[in-house]
PAROKOL-398011 format. One record per residue (C-alpha): residue number from 1; x, y, z. Coordinates in Angstrom, 1 decimal, always signed. Layout:
// residues N
REC; NUM; X; Y; Z
...
***
This chain:
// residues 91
REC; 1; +28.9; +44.4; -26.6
REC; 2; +29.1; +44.1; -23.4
REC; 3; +31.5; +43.3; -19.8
REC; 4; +31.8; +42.2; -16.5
REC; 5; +32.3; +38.8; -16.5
REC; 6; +35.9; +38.6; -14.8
REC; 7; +37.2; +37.1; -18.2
REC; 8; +37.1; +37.7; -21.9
REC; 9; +35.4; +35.0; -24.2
REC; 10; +34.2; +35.2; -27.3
REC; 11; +30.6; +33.6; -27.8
REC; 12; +28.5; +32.1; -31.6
REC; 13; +25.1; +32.3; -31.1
REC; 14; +23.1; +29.7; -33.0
REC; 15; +19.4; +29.4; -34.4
REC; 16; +17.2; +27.0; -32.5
REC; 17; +16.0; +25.5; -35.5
REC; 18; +18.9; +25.6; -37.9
REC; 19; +21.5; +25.8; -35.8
REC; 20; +23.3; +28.5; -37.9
REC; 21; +25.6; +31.4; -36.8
REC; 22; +23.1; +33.8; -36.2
REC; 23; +25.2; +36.4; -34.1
REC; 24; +28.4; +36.6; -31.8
REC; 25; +29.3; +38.1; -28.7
REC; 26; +32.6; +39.2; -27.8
REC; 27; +32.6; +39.4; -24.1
REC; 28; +35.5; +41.5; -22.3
REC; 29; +36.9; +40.9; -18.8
REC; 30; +36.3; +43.2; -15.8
REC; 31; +37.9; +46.8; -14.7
REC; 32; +37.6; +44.8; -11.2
REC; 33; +39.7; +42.0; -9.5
REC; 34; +38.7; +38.5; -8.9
REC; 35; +40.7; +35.5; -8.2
REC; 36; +43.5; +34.9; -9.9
REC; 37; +42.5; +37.1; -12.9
REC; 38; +44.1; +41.0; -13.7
REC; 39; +41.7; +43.7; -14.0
REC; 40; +41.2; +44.6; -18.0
REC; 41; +39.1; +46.2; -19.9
REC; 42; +38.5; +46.3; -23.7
REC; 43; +38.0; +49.3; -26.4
REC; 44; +36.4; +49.0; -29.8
REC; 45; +36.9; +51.8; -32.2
REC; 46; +33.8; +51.8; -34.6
REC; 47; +33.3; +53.9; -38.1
REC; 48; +30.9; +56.4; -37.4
REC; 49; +29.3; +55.8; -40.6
REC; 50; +28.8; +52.1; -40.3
REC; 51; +29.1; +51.8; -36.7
REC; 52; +31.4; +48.3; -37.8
REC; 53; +34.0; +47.6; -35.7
REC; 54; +37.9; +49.1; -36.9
REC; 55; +39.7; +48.4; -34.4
REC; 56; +39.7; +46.2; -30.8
REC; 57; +42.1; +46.5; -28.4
REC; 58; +42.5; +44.4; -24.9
REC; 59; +44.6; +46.6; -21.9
REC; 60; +44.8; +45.0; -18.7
REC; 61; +46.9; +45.8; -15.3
REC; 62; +49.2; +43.3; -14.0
REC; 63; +48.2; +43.4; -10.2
REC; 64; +51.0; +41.0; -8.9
REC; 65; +53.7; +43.4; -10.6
REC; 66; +52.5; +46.4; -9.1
REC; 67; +52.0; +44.9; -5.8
REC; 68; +55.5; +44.2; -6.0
REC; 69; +56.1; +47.9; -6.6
REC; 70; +54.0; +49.7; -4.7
REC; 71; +56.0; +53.2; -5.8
REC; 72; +55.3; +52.8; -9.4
REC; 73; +52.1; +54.3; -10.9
REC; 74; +50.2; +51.4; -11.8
REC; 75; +49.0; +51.6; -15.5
REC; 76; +47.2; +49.2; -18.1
REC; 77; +49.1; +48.2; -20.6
REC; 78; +48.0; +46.5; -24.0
REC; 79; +47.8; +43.0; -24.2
REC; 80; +47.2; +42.6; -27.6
REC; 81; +45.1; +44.3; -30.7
REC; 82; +42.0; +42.0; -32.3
REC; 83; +43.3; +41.9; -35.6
REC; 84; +47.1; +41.3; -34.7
REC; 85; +46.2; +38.4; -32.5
REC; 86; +44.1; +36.6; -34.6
REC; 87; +45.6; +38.1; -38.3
REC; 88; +42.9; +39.5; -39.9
REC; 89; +43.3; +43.1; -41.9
REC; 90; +39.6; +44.1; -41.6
REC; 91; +37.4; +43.3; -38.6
***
């Protein structure tokens, strides 16, 4: 796992020779700004036991809107949860 890209993708890795899922990535955007892209930043709950994911969550802070409100504490909100988004009950 791992960050800092300026925007969240998600990544199959493939054998050379087979060309098999062999592994994923799951790549989160950046606590900093770039163009045109709010800061975010990602947070996976694992079991301590398995160290499997349980739960992955996306927050991210809308610059423009707090721009807009410079008064207002600016705070990340969530954009969506893992398992909501894409319906799955066990990551």
């Amino acid at each position: 796992m791992f960050g800092h890209v300026h925007a969240e993708y998600f990544n199959v890795a493939r054998g050379v020779r087979t060309g098999k899922a062999i592994n994923h990535d799951i790549i989160s955007g950046s606590a900093t700004t770039f163009t045109n892209k709010n800061p975010s930043y990602r947070v996976i709950t694992l079991d301590q036991e398995t160290m499997l994911p349980v739960s992955i969550k996306t927050y991210y802070l809308n610059i423009s809107y707090f721009n807009e409100h410079p008064l207002e504490e600016a705070i990340f909100t969530e954009l969506y949860d893992f398992a909501e988004e894409y319906g799955i009950e066990d990551l």
